[in-house]
N, CA, C and O of each residue as an XYZ file, in Angstrom:
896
protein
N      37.048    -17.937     73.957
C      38.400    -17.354     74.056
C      39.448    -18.171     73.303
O      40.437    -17.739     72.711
N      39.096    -19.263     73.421
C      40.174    -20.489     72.216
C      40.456    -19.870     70.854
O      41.522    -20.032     70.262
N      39.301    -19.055     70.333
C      39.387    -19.066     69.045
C      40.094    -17.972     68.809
O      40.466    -17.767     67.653
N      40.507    -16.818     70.109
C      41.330    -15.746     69.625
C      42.803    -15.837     70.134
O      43.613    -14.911     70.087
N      43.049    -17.176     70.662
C      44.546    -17.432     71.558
C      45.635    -17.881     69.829
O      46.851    -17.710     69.905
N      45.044    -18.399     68.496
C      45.883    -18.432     67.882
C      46.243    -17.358     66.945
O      47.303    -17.311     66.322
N      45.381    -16.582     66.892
C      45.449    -15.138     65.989
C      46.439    -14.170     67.183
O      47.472    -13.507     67.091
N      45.818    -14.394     67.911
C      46.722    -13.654     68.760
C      48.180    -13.899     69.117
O      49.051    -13.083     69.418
N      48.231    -15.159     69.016
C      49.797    -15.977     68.967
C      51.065    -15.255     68.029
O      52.132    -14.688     68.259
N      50.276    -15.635     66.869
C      50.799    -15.364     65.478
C      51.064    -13.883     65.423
O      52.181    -13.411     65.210
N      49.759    -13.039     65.666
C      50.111    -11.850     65.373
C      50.909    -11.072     66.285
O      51.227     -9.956     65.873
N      51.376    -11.470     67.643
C      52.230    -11.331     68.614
C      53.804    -11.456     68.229
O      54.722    -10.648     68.086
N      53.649    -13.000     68.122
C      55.164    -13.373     67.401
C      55.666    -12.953     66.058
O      56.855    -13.035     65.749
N      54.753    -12.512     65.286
C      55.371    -12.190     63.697
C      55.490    -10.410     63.653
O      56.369     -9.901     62.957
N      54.561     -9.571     64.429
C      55.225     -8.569     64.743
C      56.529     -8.155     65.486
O      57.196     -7.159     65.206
N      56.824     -9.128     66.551
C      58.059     -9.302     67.258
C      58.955     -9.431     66.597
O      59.935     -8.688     66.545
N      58.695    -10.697     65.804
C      59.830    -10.546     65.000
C      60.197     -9.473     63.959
O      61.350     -9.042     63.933
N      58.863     -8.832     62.729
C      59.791     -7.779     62.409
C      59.903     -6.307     62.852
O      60.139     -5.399     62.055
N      59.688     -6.100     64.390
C      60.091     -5.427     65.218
C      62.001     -5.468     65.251
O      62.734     -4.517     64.980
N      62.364     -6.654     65.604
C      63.371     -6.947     66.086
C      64.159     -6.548     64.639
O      65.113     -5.832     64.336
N      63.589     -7.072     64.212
C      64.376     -6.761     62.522
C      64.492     -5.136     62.287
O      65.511     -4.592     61.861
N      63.529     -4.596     62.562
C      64.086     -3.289     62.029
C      65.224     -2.668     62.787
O      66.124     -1.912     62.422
N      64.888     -3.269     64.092
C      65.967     -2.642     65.154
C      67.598     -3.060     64.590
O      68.572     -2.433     64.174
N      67.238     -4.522     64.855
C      68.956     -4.379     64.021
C      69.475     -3.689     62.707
O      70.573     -3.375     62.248
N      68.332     -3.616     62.374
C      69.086     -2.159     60.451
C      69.029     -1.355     61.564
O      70.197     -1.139     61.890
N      68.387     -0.883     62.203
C      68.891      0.386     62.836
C      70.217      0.704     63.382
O      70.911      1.713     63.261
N      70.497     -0.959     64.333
C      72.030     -0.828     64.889
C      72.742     -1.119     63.530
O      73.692     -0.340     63.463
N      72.712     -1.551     62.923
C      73.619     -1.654     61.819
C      73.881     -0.411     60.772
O      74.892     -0.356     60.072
N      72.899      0.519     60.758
C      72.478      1.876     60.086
C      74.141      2.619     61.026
O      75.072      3.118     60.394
N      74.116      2.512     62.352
C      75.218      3.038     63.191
C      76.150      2.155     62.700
O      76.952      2.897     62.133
N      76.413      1.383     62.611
C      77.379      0.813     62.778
C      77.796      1.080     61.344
O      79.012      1.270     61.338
N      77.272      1.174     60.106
C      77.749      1.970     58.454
C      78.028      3.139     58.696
O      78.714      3.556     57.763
N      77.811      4.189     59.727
C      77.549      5.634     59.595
C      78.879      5.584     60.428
O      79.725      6.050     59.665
N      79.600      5.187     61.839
C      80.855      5.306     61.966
C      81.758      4.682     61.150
O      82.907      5.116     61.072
N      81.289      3.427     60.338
C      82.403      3.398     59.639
C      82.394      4.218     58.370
O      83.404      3.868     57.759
N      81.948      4.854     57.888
C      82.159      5.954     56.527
C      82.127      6.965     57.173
O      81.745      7.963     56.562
N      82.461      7.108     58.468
C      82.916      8.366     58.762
C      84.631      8.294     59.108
O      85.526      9.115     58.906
N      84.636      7.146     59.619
C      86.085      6.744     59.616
C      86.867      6.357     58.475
O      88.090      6.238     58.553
N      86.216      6.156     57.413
C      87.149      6.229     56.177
C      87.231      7.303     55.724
O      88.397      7.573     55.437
N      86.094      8.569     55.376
C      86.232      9.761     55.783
C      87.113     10.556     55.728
O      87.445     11.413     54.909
N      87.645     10.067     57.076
C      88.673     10.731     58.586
C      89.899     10.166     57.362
O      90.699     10.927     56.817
N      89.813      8.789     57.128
C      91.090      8.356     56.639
C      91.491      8.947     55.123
O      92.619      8.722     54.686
N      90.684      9.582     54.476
C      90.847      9.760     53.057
C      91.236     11.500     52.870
O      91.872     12.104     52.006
N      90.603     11.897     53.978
C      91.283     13.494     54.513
C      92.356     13.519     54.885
O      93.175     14.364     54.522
N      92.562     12.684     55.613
C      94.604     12.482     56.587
C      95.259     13.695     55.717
O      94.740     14.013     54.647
N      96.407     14.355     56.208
C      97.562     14.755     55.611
C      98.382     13.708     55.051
O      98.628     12.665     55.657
N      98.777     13.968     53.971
C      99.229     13.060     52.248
C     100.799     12.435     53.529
O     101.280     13.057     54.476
N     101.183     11.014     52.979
C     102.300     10.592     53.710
C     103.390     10.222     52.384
O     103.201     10.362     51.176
N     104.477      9.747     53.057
C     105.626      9.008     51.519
C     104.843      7.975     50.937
O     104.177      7.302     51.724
N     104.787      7.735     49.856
C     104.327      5.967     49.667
C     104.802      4.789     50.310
O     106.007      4.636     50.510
N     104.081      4.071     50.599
C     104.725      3.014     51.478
C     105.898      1.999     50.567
O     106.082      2.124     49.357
N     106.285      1.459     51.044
C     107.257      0.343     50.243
C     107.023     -0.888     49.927
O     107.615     -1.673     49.186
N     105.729     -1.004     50.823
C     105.283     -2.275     50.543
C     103.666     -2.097     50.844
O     103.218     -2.576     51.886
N     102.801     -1.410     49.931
C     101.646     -1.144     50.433
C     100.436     -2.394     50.899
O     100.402     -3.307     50.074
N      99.720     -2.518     51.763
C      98.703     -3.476     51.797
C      97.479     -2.984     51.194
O      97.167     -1.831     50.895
N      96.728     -4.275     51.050
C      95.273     -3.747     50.360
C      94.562     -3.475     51.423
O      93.551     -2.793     51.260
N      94.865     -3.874     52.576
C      93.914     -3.921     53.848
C      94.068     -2.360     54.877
O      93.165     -1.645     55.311
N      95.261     -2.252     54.992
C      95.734     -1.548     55.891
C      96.321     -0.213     55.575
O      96.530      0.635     56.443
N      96.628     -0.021     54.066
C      96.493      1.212     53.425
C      95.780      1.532     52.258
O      96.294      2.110     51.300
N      94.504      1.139     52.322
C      93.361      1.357     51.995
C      92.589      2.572     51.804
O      91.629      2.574     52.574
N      92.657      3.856     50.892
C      92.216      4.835     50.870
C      93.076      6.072     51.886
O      92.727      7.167     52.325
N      94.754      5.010     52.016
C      96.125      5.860     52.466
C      96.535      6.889     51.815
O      97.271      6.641     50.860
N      96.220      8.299     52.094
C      96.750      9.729     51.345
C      98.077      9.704     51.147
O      98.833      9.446     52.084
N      98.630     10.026     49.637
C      99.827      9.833     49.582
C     100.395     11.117     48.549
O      99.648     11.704     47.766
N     101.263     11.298     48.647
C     102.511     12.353     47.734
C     103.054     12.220     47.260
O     103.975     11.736     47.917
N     103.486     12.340     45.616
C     104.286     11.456     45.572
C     105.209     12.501     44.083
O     104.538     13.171     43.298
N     106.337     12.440     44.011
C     106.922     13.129     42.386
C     107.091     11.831     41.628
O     107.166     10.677     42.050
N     107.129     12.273     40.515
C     107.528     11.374     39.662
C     107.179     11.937     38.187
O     107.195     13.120     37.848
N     106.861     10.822     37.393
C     107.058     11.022     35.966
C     105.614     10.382     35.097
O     105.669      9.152     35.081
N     104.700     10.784     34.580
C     103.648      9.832     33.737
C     103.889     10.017     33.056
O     104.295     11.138     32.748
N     103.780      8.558     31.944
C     104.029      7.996     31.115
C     103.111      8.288     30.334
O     101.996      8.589     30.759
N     103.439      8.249     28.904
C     102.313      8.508     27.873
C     101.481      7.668     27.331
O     100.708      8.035     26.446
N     101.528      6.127     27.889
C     100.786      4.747     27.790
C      99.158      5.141     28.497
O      99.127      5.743     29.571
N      98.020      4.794     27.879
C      96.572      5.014     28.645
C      96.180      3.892     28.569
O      96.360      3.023     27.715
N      95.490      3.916     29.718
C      94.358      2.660     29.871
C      92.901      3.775     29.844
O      92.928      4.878     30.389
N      91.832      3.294     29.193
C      90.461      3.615     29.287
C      89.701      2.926     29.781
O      89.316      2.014     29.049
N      89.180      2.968     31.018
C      88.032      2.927     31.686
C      86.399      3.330     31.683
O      85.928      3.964     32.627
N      85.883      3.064     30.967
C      84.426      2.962     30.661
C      83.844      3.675     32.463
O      84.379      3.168     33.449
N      82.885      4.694     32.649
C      82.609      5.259     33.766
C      81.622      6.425     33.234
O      81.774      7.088     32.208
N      80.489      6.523     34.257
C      79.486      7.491     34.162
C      79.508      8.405     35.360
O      79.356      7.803     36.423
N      79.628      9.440     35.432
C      79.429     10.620     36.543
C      78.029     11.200     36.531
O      77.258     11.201     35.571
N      77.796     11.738     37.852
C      75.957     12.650     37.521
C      76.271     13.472     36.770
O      75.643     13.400     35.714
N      77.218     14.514     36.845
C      77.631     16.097     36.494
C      77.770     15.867     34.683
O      77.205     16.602     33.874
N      78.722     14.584     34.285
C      78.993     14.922     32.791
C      78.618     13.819     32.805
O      77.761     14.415     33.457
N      78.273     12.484     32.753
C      77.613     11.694     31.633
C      78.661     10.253     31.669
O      79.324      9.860     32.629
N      78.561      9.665     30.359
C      79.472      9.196     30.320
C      80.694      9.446     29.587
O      80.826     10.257     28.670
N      81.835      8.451     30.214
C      83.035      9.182     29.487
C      84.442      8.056     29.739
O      84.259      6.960     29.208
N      85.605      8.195     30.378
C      86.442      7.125     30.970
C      87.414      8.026     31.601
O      87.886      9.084     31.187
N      87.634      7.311     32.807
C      88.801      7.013     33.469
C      90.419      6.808     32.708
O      90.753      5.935     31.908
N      91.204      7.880     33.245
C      92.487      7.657     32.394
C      93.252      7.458     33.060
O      93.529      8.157     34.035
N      93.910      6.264     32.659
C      94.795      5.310     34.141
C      96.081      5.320     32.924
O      96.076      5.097     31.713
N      97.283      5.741     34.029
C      98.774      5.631     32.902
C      99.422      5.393     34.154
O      99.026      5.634     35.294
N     100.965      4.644     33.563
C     101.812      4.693     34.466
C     102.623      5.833     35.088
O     103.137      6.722     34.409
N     102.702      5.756     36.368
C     103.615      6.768     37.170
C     104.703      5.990     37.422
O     104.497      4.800     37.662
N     105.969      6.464     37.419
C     107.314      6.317     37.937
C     107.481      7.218     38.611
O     107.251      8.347     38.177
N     108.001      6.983     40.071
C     108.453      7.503     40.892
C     109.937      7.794     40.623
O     110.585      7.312     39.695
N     110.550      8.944     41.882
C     111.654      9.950     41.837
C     112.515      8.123     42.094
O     113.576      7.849     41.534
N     111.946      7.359     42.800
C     112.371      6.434     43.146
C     112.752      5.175     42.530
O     113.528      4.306     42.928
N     111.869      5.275     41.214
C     112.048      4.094     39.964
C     110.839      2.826     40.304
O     110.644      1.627     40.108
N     110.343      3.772     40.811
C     108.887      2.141     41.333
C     107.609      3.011     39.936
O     107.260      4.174     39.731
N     107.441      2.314     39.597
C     105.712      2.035     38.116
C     104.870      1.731     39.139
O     104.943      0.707     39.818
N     103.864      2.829     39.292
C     102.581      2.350     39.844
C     101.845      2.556     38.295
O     102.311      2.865     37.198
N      99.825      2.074     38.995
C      99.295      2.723     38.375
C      98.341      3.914     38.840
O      97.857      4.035     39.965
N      98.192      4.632     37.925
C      97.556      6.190     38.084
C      96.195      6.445     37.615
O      95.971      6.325     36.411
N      95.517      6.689     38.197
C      94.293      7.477     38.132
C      93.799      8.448     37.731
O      92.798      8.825     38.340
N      94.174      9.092     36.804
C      94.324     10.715     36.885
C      92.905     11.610     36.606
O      92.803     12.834     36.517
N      91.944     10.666     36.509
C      90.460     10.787     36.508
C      89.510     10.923     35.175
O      89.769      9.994     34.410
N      88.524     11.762     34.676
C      87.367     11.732     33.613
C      88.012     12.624     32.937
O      88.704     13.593     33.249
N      87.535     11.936     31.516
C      87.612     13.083     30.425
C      86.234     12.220     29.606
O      86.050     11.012     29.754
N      85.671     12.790     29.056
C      84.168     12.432     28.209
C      84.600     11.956     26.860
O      85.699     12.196     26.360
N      83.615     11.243     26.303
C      83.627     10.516     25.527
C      84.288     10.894     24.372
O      84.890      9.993     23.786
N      84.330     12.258     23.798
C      85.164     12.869     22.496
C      86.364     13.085     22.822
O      87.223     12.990     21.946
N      86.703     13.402     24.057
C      88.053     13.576     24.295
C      88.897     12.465     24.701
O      90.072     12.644     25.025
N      88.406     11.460     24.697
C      89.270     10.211     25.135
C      90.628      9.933     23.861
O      91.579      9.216     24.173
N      90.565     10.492     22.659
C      91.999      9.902     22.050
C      92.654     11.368     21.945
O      93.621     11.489     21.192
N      92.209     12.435     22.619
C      92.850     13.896     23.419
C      94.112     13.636     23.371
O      94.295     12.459     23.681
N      95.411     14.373     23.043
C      96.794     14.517     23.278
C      96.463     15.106     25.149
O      95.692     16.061     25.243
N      96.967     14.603     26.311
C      97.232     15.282     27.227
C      98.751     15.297     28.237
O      99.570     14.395     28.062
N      98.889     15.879     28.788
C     100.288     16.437     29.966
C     100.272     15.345     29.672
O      99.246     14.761     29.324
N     101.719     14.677     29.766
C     102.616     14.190     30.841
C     103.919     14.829     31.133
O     104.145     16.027     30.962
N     105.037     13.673     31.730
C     106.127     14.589     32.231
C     106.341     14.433     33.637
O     105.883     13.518     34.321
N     106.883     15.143     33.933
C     107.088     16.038     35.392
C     105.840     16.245     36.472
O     105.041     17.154     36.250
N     105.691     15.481     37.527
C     104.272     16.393     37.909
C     104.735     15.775     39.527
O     105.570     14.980     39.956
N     103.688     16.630     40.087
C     103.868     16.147     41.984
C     101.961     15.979     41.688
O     101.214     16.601     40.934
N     101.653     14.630     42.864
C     100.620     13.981     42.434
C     100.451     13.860     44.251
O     101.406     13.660     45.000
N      99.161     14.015     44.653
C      98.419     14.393     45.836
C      96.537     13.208     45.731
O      95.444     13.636     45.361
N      96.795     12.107     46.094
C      95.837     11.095     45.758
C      95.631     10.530     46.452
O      96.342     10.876     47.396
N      94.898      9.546     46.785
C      94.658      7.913     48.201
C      94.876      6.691     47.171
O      94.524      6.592     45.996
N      95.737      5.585     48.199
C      95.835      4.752     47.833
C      94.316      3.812     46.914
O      93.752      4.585     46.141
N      93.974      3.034     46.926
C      92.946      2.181     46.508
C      92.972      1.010     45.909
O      93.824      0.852     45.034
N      92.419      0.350     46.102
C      91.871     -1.294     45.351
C      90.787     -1.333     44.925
O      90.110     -2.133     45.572
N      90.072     -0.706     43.876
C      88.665     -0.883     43.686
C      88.187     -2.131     43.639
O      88.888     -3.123     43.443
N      86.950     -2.134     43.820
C      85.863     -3.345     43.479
C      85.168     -2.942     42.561
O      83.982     -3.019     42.880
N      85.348     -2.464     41.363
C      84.264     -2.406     40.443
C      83.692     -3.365     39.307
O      83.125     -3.040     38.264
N      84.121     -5.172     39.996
C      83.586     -5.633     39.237
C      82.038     -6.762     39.847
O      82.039     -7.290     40.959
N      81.261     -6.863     39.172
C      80.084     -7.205     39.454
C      80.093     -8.733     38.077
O      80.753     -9.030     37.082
N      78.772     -9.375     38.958
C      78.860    -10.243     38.089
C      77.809     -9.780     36.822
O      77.308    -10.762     36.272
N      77.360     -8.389     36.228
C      77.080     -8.172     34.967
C      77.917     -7.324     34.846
O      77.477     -6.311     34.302
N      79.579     -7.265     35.284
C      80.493     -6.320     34.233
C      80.947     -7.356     33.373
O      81.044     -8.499     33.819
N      81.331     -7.011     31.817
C      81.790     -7.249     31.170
C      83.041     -7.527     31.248
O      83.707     -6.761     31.944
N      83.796     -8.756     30.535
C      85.125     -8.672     30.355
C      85.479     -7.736     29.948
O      84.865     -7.140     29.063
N      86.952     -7.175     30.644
C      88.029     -6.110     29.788
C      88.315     -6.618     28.141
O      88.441     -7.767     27.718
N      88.378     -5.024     27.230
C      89.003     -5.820     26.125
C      90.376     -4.973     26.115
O      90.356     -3.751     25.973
N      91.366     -5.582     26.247
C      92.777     -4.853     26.206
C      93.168     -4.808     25.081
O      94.043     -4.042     24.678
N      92.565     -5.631     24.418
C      93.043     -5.576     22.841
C      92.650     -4.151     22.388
O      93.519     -3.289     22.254
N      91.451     -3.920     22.171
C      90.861     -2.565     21.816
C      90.941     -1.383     23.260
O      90.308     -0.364     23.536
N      91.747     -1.931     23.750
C      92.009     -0.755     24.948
C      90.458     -0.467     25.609
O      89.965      0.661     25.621
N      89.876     -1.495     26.073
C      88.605     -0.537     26.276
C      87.738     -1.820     27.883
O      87.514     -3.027     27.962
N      87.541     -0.643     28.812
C      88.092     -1.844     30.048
C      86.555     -1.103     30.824
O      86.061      0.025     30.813
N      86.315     -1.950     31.227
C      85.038     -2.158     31.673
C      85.355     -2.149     33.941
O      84.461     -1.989     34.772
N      86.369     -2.300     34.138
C      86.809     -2.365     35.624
C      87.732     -2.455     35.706
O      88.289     -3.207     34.906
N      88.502     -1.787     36.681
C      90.003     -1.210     37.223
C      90.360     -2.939     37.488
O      90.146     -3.042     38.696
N      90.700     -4.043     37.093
C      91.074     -4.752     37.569
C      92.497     -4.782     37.482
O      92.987     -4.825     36.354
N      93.628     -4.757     38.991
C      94.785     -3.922     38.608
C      96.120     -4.942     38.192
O      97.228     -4.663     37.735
N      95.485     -6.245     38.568
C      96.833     -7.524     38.209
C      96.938     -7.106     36.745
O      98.001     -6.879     36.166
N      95.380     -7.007     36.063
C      95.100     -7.201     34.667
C      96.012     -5.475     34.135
O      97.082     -5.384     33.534
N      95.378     -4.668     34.481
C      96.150     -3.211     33.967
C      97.911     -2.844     34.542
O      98.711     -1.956     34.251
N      97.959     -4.114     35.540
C      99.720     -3.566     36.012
C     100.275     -4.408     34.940
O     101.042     -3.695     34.293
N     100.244     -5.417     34.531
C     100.941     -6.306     33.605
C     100.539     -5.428     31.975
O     101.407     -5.540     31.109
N      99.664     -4.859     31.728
C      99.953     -4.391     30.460
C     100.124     -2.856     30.278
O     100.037     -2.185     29.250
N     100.423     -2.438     31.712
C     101.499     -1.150     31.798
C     102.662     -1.067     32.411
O     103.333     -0.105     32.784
N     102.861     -2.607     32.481
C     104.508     -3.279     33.180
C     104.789     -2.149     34.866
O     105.718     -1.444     35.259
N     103.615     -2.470     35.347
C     103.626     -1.475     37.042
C     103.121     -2.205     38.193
O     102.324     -3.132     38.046
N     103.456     -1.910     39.094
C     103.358     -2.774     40.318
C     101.338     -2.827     40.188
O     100.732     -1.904     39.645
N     100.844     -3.663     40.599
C      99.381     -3.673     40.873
C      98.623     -2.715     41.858
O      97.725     -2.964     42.662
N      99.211     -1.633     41.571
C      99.337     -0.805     43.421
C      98.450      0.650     42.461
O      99.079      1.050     41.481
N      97.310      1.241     42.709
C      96.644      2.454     42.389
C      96.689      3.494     43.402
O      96.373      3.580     44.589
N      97.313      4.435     42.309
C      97.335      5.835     43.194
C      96.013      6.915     42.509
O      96.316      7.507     41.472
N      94.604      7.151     43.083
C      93.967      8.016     42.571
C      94.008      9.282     43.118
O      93.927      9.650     44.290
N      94.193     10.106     41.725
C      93.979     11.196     41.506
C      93.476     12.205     42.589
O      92.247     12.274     42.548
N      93.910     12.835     43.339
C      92.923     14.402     44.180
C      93.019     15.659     43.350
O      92.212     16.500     42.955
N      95.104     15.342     43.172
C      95.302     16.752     42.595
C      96.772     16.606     41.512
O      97.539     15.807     42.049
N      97.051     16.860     40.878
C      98.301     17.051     40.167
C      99.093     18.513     40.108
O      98.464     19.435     39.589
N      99.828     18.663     40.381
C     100.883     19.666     40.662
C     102.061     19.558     39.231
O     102.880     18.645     39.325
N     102.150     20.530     37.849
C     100.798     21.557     37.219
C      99.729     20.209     37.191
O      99.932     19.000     37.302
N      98.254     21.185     36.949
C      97.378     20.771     36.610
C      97.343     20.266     35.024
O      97.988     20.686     34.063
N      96.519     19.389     35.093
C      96.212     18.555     33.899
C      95.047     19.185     33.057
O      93.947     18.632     33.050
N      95.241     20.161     32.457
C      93.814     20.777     31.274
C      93.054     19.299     30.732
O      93.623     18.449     30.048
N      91.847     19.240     31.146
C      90.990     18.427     30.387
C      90.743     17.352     30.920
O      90.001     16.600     30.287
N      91.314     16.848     32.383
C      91.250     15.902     32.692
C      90.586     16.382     34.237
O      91.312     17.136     34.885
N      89.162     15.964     34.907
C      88.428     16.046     35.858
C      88.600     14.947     36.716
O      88.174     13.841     36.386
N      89.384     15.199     38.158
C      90.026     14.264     38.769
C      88.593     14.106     39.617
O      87.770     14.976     39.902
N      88.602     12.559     39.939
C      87.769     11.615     40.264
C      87.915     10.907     41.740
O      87.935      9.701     41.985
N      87.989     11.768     42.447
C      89.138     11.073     44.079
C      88.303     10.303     44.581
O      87.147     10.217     44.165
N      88.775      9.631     45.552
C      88.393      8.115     46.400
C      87.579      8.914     46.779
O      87.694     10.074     46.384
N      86.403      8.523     47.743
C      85.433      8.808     48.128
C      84.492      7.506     48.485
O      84.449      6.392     47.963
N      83.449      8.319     50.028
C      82.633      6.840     50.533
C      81.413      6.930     49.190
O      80.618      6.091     49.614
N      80.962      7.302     48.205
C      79.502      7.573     47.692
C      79.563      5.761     47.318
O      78.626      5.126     47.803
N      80.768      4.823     46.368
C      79.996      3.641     46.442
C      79.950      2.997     47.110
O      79.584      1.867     46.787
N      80.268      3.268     48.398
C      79.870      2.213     49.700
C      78.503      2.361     49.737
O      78.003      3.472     49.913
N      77.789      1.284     49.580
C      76.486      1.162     49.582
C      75.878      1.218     51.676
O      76.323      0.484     52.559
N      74.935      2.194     51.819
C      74.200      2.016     53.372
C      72.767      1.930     53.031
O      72.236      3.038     52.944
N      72.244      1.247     52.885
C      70.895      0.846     52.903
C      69.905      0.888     53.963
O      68.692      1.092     53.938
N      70.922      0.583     55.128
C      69.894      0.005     56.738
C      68.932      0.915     56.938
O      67.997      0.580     57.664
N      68.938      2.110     56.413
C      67.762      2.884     57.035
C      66.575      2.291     56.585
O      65.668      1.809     57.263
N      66.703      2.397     55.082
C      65.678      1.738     53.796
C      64.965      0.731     54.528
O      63.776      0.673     54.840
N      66.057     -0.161     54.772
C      65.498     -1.886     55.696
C      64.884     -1.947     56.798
O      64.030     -2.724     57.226
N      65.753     -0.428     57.525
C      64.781     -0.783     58.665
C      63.387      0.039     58.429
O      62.494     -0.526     59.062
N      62.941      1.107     57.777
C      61.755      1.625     57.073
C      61.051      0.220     56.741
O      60.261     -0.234     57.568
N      61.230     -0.254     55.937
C      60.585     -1.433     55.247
C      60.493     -2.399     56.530
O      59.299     -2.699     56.513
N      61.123     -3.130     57.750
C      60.787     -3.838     58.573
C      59.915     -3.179     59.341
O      59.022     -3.942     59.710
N      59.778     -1.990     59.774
C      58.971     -1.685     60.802
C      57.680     -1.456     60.093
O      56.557     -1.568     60.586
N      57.974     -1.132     58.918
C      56.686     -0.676     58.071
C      55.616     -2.142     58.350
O      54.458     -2.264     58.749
N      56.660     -3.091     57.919
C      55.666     -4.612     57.492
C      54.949     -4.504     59.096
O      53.749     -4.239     59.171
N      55.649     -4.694     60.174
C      55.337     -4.653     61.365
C      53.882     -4.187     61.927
O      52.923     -4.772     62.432
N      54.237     -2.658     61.541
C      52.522     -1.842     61.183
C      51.293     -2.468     60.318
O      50.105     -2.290     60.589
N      51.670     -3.044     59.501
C      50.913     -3.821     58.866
C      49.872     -5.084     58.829
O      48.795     -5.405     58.329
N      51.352     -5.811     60.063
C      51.155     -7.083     60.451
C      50.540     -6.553     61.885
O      49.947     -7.576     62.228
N      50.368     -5.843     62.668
C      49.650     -5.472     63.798
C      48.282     -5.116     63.052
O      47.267     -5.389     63.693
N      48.094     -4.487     61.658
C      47.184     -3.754     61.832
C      45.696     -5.253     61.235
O      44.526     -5.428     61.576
N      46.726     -6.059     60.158
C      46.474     -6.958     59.608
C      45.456     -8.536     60.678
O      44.416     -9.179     60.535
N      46.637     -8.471     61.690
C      46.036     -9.597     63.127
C      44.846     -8.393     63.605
O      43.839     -9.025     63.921
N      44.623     -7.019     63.756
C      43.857     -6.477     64.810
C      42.758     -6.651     63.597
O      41.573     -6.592     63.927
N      43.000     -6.807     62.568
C      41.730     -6.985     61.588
C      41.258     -8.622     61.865
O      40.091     -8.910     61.599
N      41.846     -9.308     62.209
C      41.664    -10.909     62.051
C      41.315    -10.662     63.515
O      42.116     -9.727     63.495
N      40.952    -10.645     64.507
C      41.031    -10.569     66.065
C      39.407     -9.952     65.706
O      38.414    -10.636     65.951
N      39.306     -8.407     65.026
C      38.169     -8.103     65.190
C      36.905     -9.097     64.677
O      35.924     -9.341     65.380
N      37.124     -9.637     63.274
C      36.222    -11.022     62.754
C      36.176    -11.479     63.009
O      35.145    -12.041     62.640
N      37.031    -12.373     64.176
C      36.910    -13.426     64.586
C      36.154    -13.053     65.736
O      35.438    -13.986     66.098
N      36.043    -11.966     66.489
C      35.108    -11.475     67.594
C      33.425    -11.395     66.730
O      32.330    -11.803     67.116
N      33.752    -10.828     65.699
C      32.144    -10.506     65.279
C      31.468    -11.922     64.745
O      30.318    -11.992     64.310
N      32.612    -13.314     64.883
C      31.533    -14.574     64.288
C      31.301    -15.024     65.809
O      30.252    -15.661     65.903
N      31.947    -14.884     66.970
C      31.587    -15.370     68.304
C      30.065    -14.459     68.867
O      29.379    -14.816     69.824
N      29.772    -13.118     67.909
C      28.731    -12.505     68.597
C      27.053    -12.789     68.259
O      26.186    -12.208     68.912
């Protein structure tokens, strides 16, 4: 019996453990699924004034309304969609009825149409606040020189469209913008994985039970 108390040890405790493991992706699987449902909730809201002093924290994907004026200055944003491909992001300044320069979002236009004459002027603009994260450590530096920007980074795009660091994206423009496919906040790059993890922990688990009941059985057939 000695010789099956350490196979049995091992294969006890190392299934336990990634037992336990899958369980927590599981609680954590809940715990991603109310929160992207609660940002969700927050990115639907009915549209409010712009704030006066917006936070990155606390009006975070904040629905907003806003009149004002875009400017005929573009920033290009390098960006791929499933539906069209690749193409860029067209970020210009907005002035408000109020005299505040944000920057604007106003969403995709594809790769031939990026030096496109489009609207500006006059418009009522229906969008969520935002701070993207779209930079990673294999994005490329922005080149502002050649106008050609690899991530919304907004200190970098408010200073060379002289506008507060503050992004208003795109839902809807009031007239509409011909040619330009608005791109609204949305949970799709919040990454949820936990299911994946916990698949893959419980999987090993099965494995590692099935792996010790194989080591348990040999070690029975050299005692016989």
């Amino acid at each position: 019996m000695r010789r099956f108390i350490g196979p049995l040890v091992i294969g006890i405790a190392g299934a336990a453990v990634l037992i336990a493991l899958g369980v927590w992706q599981v609680q954590r699987l809940q715990w991603k699924e109310a929160l992207l449902a609660d940002i969700e909730a927050r990115i639907a809201a009915e549209p409010v004034a712009l704030p006066a002093a917006p936070d990155p924290r606390a009006d975070r994907y904040l629905p907003v309304r806003a009149e004002g004026v875009i400017g005929a200055e573009e920033l290009h944003v390098l960006v791929s969609t499933k539906t069209e491909g690749a193409g860029f992001r067209i970020v210009t300044p907005f002035e408000t009825e109020g005299g505040r320069r944000l920057l604007l979002d106003r969403g995709f236009v594809p790769d031939e149409a990026k030096g496109a004459e489009r609207r500006t002027g006059p418009v009522a603009v229906t969008g969520n606040l935002h701070w993207p994260d779209d930079r990673s450590s294999a994005t490329p530096e922005n080149d502002p020189g050649d106008n050609f920007w690899f991530a919304r980074d907004l200190d970098q795009m408010a200073a060379a469209l002289n506008t507060e660091p503050v992004l208003l994206v795109v839902r809807q423009e009031d007239p509409p913008a011909p040619g330009i496919m608005p791109l609204p906040v949305d949970t799709s790059g919040i990454p949820n994985d936990h299911l994946e993890y916990a698949v893959t922990w419980f999987g090993l688990a099965a494995v590692w039970v099935a792996m010790s009941g194989y080591l348990l059985w040999r070690t029975a057939r050299r005692t016989t």
